[in-house]
Biopython code that builds the backbone (N, CA, C, O; Angstrom):
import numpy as np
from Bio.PDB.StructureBuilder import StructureBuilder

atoms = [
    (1, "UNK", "N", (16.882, 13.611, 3.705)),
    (1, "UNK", "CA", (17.877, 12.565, 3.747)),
    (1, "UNK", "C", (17.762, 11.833, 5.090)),
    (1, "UNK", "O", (17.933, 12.486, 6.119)),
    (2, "UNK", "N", (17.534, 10.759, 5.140)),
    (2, "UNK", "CA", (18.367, 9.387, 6.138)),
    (2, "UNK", "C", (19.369, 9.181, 6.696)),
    (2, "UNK", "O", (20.311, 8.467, 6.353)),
    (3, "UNK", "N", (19.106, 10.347, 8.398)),
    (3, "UNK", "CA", (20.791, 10.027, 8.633)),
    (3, "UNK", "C", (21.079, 8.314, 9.385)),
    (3, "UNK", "O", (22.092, 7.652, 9.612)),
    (4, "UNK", "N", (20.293, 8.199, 9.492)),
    (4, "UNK", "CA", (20.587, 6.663, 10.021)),
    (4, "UNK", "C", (19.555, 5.567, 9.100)),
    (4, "UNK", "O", (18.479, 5.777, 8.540)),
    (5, "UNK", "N", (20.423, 4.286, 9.223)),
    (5, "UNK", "CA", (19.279, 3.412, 8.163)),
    (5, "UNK", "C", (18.252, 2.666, 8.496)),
    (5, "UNK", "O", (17.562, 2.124, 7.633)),
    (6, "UNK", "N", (18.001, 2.531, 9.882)),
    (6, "UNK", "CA", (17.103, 1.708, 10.440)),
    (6, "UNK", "C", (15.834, 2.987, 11.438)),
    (6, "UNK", "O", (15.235, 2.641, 12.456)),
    (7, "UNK", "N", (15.711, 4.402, 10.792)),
    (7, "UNK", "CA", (15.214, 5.129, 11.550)),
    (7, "UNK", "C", (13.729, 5.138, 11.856)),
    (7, "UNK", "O", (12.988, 5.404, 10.909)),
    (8, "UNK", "N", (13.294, 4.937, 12.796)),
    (8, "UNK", "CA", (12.013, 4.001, 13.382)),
    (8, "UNK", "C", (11.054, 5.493, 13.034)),
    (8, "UNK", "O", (9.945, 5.272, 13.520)),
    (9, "UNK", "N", (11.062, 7.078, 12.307)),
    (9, "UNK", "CA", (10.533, 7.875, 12.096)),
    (9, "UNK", "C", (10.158, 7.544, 10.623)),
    (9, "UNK", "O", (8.974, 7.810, 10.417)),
    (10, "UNK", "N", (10.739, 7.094, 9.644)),
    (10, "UNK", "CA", (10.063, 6.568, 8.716)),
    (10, "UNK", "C", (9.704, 5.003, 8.360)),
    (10, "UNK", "O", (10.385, 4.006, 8.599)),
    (11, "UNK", "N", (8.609, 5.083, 7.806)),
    (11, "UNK", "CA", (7.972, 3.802, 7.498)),
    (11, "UNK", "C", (7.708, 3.506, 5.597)),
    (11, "UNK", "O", (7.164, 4.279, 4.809)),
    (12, "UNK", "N", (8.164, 2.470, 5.377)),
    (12, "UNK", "CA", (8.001, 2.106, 3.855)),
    (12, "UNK", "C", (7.245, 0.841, 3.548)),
    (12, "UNK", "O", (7.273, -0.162, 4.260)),
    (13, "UNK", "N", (6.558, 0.973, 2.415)),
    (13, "UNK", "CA", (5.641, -0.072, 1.946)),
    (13, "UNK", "C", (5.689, -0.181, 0.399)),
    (13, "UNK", "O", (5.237, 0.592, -0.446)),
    (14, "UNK", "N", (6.266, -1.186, 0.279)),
    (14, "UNK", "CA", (6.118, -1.676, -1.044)),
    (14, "UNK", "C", (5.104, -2.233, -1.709)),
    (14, "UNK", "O", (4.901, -3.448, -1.704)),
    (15, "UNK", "N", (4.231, -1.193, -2.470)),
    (15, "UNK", "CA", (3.018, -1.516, -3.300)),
    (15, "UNK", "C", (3.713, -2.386, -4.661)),
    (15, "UNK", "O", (2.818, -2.372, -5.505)),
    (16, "UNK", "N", (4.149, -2.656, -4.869)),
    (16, "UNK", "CA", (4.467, -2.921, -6.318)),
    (16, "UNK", "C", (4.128, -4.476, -6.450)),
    (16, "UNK", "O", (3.889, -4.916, -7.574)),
    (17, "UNK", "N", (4.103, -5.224, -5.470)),
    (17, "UNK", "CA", (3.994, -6.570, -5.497)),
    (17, "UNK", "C", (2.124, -6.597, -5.840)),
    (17, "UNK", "O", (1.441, -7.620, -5.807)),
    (18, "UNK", "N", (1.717, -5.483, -6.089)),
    (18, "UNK", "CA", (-0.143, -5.404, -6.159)),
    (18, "UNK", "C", (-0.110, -5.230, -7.913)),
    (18, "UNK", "O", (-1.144, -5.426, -8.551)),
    (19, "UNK", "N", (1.200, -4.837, -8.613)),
    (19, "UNK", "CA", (0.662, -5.272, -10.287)),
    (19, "UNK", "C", (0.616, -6.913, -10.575)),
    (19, "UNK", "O", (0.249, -7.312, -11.680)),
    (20, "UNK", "N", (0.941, -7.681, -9.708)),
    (20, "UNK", "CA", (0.797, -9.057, -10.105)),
    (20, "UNK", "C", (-0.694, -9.404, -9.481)),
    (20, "UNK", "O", (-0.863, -10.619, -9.585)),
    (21, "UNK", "N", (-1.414, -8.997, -9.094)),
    (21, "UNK", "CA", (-2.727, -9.743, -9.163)),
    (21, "UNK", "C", (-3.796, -9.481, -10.339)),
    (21, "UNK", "O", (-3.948, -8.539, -11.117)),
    (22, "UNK", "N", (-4.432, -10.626, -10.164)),
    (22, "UNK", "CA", (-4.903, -10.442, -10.843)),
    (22, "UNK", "C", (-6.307, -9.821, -11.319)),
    (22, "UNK", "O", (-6.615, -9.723, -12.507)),
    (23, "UNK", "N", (-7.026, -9.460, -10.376)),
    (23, "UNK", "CA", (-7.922, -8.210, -10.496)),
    (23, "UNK", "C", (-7.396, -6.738, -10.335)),
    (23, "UNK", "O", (-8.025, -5.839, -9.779)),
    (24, "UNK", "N", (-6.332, -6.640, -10.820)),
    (24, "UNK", "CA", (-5.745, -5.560, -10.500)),
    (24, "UNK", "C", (-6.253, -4.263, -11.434)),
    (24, "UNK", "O", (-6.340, -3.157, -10.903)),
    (25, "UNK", "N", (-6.562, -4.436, -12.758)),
    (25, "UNK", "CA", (-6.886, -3.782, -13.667)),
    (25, "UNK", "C", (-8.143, -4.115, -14.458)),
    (25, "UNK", "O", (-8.498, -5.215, -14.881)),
    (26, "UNK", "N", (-8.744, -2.926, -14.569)),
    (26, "UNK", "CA", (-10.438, -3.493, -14.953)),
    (26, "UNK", "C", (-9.833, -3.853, -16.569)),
    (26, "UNK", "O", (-8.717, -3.675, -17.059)),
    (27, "UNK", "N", (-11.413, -4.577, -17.276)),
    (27, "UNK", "CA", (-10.850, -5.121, -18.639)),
    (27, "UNK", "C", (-11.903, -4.455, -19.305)),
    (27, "UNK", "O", (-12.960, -4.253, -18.708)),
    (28, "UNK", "N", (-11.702, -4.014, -20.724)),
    (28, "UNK", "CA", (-10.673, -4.762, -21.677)),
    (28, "UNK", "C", (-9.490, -3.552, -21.963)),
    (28, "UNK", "O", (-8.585, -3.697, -22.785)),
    (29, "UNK", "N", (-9.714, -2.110, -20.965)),
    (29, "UNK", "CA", (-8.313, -1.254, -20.791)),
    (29, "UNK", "C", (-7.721, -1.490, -19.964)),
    (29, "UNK", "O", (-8.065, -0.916, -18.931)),
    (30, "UNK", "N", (-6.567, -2.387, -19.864)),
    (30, "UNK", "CA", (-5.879, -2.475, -19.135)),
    (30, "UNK", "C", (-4.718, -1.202, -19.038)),
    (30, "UNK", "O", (-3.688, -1.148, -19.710)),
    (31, "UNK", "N", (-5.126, -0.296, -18.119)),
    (31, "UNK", "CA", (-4.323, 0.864, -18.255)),
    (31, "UNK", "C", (-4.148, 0.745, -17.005)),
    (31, "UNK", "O", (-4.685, -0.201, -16.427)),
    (32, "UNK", "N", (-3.232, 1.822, -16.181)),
    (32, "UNK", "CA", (-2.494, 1.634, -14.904)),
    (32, "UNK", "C", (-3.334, 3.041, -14.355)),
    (32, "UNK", "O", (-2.642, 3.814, -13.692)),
    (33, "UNK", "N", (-4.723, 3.415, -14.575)),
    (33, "UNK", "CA", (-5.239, 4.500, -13.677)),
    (33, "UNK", "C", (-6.707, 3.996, -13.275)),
    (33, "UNK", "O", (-7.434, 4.662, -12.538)),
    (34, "UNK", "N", (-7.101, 2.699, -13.852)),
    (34, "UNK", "CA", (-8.420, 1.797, -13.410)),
    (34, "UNK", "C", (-8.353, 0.761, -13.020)),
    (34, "UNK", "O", (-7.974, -0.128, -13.783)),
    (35, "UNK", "N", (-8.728, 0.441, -11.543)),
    (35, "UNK", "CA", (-8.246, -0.088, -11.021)),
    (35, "UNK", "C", (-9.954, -1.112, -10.722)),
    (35, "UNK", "O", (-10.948, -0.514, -11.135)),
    (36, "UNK", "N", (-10.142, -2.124, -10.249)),
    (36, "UNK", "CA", (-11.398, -2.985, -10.081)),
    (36, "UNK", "C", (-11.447, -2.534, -8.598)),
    (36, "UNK", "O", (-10.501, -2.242, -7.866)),
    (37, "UNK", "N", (-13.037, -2.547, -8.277)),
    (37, "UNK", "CA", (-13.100, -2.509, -6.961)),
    (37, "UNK", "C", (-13.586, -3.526, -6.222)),
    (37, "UNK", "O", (-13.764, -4.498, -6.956)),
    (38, "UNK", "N", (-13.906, -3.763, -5.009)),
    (38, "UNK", "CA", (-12.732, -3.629, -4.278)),
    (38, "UNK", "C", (-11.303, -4.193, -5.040)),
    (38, "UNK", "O", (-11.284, -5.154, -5.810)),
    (39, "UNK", "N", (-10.331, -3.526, -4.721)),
    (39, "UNK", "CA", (-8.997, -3.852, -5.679)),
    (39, "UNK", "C", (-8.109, -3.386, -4.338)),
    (39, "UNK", "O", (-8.422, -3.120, -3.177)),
    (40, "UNK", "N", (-6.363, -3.435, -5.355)),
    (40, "UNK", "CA", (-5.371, -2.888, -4.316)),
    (40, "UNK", "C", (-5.479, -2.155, -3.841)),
    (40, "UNK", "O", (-5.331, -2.478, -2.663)),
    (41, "UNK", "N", (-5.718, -0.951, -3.938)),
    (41, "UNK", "CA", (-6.043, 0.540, -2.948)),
    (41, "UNK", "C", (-6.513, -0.020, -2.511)),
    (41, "UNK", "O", (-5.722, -0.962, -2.481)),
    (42, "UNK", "N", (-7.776, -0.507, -1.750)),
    (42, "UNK", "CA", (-8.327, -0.519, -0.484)),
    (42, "UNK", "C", (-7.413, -1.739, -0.153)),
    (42, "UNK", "O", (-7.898, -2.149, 0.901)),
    (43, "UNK", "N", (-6.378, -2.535, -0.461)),
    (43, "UNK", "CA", (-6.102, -3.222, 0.370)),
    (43, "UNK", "C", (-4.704, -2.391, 1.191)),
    (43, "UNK", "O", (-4.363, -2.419, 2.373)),
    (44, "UNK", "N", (-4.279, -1.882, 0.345)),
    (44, "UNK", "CA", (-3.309, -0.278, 0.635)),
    (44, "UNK", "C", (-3.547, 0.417, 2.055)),
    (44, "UNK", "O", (-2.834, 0.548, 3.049)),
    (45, "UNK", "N", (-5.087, 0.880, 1.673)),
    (45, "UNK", "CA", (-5.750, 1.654, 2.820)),
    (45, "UNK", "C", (-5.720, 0.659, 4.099)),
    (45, "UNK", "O", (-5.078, 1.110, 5.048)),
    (46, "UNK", "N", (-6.315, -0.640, 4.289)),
    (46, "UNK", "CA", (-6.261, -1.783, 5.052)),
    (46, "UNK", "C", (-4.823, -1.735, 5.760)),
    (46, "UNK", "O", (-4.722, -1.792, 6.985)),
    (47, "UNK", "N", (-3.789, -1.632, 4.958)),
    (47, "UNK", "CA", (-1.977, -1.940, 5.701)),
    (47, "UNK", "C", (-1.564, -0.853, 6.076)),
    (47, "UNK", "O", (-0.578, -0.926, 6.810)),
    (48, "UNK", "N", (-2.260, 1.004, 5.667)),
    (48, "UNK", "CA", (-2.374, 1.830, 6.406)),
    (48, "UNK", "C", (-2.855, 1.820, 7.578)),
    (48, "UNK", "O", (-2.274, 2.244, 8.577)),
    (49, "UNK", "N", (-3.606, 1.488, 7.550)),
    (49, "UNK", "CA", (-4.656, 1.890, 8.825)),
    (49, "UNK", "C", (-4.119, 0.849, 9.814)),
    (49, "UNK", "O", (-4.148, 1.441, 10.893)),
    (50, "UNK", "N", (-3.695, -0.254, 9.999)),
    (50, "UNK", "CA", (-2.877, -0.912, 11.016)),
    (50, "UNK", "C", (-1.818, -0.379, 11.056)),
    (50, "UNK", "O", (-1.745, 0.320, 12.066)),
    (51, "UNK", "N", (-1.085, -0.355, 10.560)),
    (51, "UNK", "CA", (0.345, 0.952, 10.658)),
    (51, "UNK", "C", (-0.420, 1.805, 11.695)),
    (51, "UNK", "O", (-0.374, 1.574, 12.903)),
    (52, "UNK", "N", (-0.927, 2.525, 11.291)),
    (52, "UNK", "CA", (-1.268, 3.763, 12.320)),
    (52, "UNK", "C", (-2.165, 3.454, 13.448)),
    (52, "UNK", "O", (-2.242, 4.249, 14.384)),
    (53, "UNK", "N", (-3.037, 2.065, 13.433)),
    (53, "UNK", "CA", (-3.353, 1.429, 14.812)),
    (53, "UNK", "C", (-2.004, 1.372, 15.714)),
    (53, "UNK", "O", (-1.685, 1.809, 16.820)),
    (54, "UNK", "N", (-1.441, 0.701, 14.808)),
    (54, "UNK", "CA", (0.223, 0.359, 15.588)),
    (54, "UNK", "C", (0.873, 1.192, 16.531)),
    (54, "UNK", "O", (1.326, 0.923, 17.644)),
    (55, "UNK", "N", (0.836, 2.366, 15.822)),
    (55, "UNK", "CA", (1.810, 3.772, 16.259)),
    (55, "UNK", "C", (1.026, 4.321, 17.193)),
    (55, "UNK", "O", (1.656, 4.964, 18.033)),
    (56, "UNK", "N", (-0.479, 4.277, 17.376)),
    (56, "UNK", "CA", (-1.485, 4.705, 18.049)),
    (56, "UNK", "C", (-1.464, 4.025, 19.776)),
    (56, "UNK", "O", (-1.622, 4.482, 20.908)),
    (57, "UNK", "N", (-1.257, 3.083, 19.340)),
    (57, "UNK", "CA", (-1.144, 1.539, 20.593)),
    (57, "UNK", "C", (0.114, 1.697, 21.212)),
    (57, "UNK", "O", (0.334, 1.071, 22.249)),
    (58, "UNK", "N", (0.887, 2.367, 20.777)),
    (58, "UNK", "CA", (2.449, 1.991, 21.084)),
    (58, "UNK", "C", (2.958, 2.981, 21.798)),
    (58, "UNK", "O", (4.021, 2.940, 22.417)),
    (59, "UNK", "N", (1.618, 4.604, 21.664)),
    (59, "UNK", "CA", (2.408, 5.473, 22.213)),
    (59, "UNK", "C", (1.472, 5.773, 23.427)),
    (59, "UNK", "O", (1.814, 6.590, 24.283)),
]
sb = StructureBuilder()
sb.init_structure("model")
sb.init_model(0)
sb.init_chain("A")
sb.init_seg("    ")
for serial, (resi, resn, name, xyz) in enumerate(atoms, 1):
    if name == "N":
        sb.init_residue(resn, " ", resi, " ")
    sb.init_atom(name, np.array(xyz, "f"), 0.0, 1.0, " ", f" {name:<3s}", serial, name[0])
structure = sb.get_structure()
């Protein structure tokens, strides 16, 4: 639990705005476990890895 709401120990990222593209899903199964590559995960991995440049730089 979250005792405070602005607590600078956790960090959140909203993937969900990555089902609207449109290479998001290889064709002609469009199922939600095949994904095209390069695709969202590596752009995922990309907004990780500055996050943790960030935290790296900062301390």
């Amino acid at each position: 639990m979250i005792e405070k709401e602005n607590d600078d120990r956790f960090h959140f990222f909203n993937v969900s705005i990555s089902n609207y593209r449109g290479d998001a899903h290889s064709q002609p199964d469009s199922d939600c476990l095949h994904t095209c590559l390069p695709g969202p995960v590596d752009d995922w991995n990309k907004f990780f890895y500055h996050q943790v440049a960030k935290l790296v730089n900062n301390a």
